[in-house]
N, C-alpha and C positions, 0 to 999 in steps of 0.2 A: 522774804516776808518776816515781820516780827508781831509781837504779841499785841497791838495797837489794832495793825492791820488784820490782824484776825478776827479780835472783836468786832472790829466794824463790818468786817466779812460774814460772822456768823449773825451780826444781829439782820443780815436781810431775808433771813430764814432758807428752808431750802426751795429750794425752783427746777429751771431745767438746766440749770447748769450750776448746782451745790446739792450737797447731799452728807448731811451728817451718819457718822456712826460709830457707836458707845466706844466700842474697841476692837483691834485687827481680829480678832473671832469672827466676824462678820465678813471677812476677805472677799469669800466668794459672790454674793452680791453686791459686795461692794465692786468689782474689777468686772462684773455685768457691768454698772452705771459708769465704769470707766471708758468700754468700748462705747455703752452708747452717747456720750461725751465725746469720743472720737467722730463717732458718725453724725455728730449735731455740729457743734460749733466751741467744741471744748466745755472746759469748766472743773470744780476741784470738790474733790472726797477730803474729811474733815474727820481722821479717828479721834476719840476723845469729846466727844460731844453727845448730848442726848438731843431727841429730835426737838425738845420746845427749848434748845440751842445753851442749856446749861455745862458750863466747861467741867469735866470730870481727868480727863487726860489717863496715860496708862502708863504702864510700865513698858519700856523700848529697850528688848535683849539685843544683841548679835543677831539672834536667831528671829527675833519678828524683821528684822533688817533681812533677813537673808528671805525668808518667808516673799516681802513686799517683792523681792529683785523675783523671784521663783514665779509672780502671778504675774510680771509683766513681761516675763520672756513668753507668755500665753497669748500675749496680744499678737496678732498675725492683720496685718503685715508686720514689720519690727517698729518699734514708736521710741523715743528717749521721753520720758515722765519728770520731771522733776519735783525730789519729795523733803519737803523740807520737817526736822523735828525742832519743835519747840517747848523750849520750858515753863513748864504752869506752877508746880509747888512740888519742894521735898523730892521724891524719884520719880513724880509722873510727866509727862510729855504730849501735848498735842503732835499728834504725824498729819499733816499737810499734801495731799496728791495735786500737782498741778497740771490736768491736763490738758495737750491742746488741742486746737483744733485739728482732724485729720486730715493730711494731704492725698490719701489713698483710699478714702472710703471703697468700698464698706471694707471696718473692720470685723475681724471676730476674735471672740474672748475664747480659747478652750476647745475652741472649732467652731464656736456657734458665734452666730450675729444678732446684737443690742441695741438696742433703740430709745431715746429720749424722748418723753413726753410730760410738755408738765415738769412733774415733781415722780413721776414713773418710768422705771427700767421695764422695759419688754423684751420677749424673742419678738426678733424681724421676723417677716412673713419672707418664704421663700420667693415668691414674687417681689418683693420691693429687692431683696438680696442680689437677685438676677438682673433688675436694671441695671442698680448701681453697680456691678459687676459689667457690664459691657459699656456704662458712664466712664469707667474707672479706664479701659482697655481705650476709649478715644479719648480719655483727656490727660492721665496722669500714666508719662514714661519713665519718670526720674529715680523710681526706687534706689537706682544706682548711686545716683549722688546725697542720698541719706549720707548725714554722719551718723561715727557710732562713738561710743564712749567703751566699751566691751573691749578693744583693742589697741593698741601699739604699736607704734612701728617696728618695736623689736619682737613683734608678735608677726613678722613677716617673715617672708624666708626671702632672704637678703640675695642669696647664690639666683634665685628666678628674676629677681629684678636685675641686675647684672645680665644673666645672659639676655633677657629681652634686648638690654642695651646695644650688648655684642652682634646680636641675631641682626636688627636693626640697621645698626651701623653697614653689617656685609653687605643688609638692602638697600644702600642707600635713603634711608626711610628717619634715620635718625643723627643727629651730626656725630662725627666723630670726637667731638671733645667733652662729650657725653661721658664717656667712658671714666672721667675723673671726678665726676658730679657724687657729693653726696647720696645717701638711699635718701635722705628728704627732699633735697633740689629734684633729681630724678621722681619723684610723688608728686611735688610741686609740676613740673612740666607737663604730667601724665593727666594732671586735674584730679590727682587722686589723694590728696590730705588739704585741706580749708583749716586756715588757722589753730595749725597743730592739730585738727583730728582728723582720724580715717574716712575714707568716705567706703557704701557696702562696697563699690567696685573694687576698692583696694583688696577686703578683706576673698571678695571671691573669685580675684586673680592671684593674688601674694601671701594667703593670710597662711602659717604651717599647721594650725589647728580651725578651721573655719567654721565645724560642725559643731562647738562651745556652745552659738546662736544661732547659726545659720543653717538648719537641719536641711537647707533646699540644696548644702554643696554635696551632691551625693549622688550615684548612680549604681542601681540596682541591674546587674545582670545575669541573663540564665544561659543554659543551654536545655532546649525543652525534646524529649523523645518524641520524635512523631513531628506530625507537622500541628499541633494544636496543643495548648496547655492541660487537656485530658489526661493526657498519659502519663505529667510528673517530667522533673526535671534530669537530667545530667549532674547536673554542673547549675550551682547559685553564689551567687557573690552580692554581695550590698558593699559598696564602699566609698570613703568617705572624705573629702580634702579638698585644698583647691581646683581653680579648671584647667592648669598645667598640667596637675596629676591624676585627675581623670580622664581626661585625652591620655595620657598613657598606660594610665590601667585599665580601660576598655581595649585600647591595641593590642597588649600582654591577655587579653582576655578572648579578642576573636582570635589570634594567631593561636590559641591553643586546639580552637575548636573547628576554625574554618580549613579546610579542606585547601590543596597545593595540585593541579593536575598537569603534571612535567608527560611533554612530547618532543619529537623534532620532528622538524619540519624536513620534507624530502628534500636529497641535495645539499643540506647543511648539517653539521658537525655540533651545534652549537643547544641547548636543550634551552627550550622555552617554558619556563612554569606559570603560570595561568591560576592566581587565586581566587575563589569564590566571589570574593569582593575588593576589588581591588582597593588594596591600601590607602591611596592618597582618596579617593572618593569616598570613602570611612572617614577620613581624617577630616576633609570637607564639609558633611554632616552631623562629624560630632563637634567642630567648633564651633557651623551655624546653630545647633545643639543651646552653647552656652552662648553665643550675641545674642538670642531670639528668644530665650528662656524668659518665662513670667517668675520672679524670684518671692516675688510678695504674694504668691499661693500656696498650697502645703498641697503639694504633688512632687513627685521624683520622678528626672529622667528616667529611662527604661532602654533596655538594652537585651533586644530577644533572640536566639539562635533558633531554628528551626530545622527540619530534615530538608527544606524548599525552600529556605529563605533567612535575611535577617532585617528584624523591624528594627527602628528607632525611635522612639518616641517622646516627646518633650512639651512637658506642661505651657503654654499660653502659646492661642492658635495664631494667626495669620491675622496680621494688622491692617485695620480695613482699608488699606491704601492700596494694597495688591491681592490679586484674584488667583486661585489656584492654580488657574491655567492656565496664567503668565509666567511660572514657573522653567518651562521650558524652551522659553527663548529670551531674548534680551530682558531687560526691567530692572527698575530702578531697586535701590536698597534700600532698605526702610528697619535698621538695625532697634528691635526692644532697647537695647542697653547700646547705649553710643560711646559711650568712657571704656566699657566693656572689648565693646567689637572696635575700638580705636588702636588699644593694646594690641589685640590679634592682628590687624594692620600695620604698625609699627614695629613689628614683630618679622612682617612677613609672611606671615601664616595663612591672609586673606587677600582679598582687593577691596575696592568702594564701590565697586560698579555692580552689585547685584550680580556678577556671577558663580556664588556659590552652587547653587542648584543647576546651573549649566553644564560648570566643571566635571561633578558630577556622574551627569550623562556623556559627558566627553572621554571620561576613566574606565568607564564602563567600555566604551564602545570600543576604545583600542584594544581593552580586554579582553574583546570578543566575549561579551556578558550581557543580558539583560539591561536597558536602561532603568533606573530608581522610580519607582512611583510617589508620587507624594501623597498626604492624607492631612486634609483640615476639620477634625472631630474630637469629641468627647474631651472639648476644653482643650486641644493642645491638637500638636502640628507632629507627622510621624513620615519618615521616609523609610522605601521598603526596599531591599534590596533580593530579589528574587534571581535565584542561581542556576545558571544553565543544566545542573547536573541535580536530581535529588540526592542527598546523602542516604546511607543505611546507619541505621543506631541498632542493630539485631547484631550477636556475636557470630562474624563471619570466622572461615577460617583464615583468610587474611588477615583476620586483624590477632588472632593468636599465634601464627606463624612467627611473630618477631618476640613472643612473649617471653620472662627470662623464665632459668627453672622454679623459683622459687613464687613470679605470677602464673603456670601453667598449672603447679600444684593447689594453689588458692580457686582457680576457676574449677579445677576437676573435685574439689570439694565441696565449692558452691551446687554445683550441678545436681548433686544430691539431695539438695534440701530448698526449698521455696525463699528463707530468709535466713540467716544468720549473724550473731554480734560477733566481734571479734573476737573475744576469747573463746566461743564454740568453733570457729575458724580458727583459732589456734591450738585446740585440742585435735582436732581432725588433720590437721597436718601431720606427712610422717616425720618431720623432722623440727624439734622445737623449738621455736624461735621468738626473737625479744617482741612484744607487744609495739614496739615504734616501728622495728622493720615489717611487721604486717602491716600495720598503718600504713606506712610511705607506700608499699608496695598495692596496698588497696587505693591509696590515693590516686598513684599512675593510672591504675586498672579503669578508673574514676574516669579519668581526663580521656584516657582511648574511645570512652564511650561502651565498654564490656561489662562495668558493672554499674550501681547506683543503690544509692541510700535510703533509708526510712527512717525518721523519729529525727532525735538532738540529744548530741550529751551521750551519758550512760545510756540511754536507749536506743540509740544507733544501731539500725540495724542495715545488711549487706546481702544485696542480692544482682544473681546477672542478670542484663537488659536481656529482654525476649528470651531467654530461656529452653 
């Protein structure tokens, strides 16, 4: 755009798709009238103008630049805006928002959703919010192949695209003269960069920092005492990256917590261990996890340990193609993210045939386990994995029997007192010791499930479970 075309732009005054204002001070309703631009049919913000459309222009720091980028990582789903500055006189500047029409209605600014009318910005009614929220869930599955402008391809982690290759290749799934293809040729095959840029799939399979924009790559998990969230946790982790390495920091996360029950069998020599949840039907669940995942909502996977159980849960439900209760037997595959869940195929990691949720109940049953329940609610899809065995979270004497001398001393100090910080736990020790080897040693104590936390930071405080 240049300064001709502006003029002629500003003399149509504003409507429902223009909207002047004096100067970026104005941000905040001003990037209201942006989402609801989104949710109408596009159209462009005009800093530098007064409303009976006289050019004033402003001063354009670094910092109002950095400002504009700050209020449109707010727009949810992710949008690319195009802002152009232009020169009016001396140091002042016309800023330019052009936005366009949205492919994902409804948007929201901040968390809230905007509405065009006219020459007026409003709050959406939660009612109109909610159509176009189940409009949005049967017509628009593409979030994936968004481009972004946020990232690079040396903003990838080059070592994950390789082994996909590799992994691939063993499956017969991808050729073997693959292996010598550029990291671009390799994007290019995968459908994952369009004329040198990223698409979101790339960044939320490949990307080494993804959470920059993409707050949805993250998985929150606990270990909760008791069988309800009542009681306080164990053990919580929030963590954050691509969906390579949350499949594997959720496994480094149940293996700490879920329970190993080793027998043998009569007549044989050989010891069989029997995990609460069997491995590969975890593995299963947390990759349909990210194929099936709504990315363009502001919710986070979930990831719950229980004294009876472990839930799973993941923001955007069941696509109205398939029924709950065809879950458990054959049925087609109906992947949210197709570029997404193509990788994990290519990979090896899945099939095409809809048997994820099969598999499943097939892991379990050799496990001699419980079959998975599935759950279509509260916005989002949850498989539950319920364990033949309840666990105890109360300090047995089992479980201080293997304790070292210097955890046997920390609980028989605990024991005395309802809470305690760490450095009251390290005066009450008989023997004095560095502030980190209490730590580490409280940390173990932690993970066994004998003791647990209160507060953050300096106010950390340390006490045993059941007591």
């Amino acid at each position: 755009m240049n300064m001709d075309q502006l003029k002629k732009l500003v003399l149509k005054g504003e409507s429902d798709h223009l909207e002047f204002k004096s100067s970026t001070k104005q941000l905040k309703p001003a990037f209201e009238t942006v989402c609801g631009f989104l949710n109408l049919k596009g159209g462009s913000i005009i800093f530098g103008v007064k409303n009976n459309g006289e050019l004033i222009g402003q001063n354009v720091s670094d910092n109002t630049k950095q400002e504009l980028a700050n209020e449109i990582r707010k727009i949810e789903p992710n949008v690319s805006i195009d802002i152009h500055y232009l020169h009016l006189h001396d140091e002042q500047q016309i800023i330019v928002l052009e936005v366009p029409e949205g492919k994902h209605v409804p948007y929201t600014y901040d968390g809230r959703p905007f509405e065009r009318t006219t020459s007026t910005t409003s709050r959406m009614t939660q009612h109109q919010y909610e159509q176009l929220i189940i409009k949005r869930n049967y017509l628009n599955h593409d979030w994936e192949e968004h481009l972004t402008n946020e990232y690079t391809i040396e903003d990838l982690d080059h070592q994950e695209i390789i082994n996909t290759i590799q992994e691939g290749i063993n499956k017969n799934r991808i050729s073997p003269e693959a292996i010598d293809y550029s990291i671009e040729q390799i994007l290019e095959n995968f459908k994952l960069i369009k004329d040198g840029r990223l698409t979101n799939a790339a960044v939320v399979l490949y990307a080494k920092n993804p959470e920059k924009i993409f707050s949805r790559c993250e998985i929150k998990m606990a270990r909760f005492r008791g069988r309800t969230k009542v009681e306080g946790f164990i053990d919580n982790q929030w963590e954050r990256g691509n969906a390579f390495q949350l499949i594997s920091l959720a496994h480094h996360f149940t293996h700490r917590h879920l329970p190993i029950a080793s027998y043998f069998e009569p007549g044989k020599l050989q010891r069989i261990d029997q995990p609460a949840v069997p491995q590969l039907a975890l593995r299963e669940a947390l990759i349909n996890a990210f194929c099936h995942k709504d990315y363009s909502i502001r919710s986070t996977t979930s990831l719950a340990i229980y004294d009876d159980r472990l839930e799973l849960w993941n923001p955007g439900g069941l696509l109205p193609e398939i029924k709950i209760e065809q879950l458990k037997g054959p049925h087609n595959s109906y992947p949210r993210n197709e570029l997404i869940a193509d990788i994990f195929y290519k990979r090896g990691w899945i099939e095409k045939w809809g048997t994820g949720t099969t598999r499943m109940m097939e892991y379990c049953r050799a496990n001699n386990t419980p079959e998975p329940e599935f759950s279509d609610s509260s916005g989002g899809f949850a498989v539950i994995f319920n364990f033949k065995e309840a666990m105890n979270t109360g300090v047995s004497s089992e479980q201080t029997t293997n304790l070292t001398l210097r955890q046997t001393e920390i609980v028989a100090v605990l024991k005395n007192e309802h809470e305690m910080s760490l450095k009251e736990i390290r005066e009450q020790l008989p023997v004095l010791l560095a502030e980190r080897t209490i730590r580490e040693n409280l940390n173990d104590l932690k993970i066994r499930g004998i003791v647990t936390t209160k507060g953050q930071a300096r106010s950390t405080k340390w006490l045993l479970i059941n007591k």
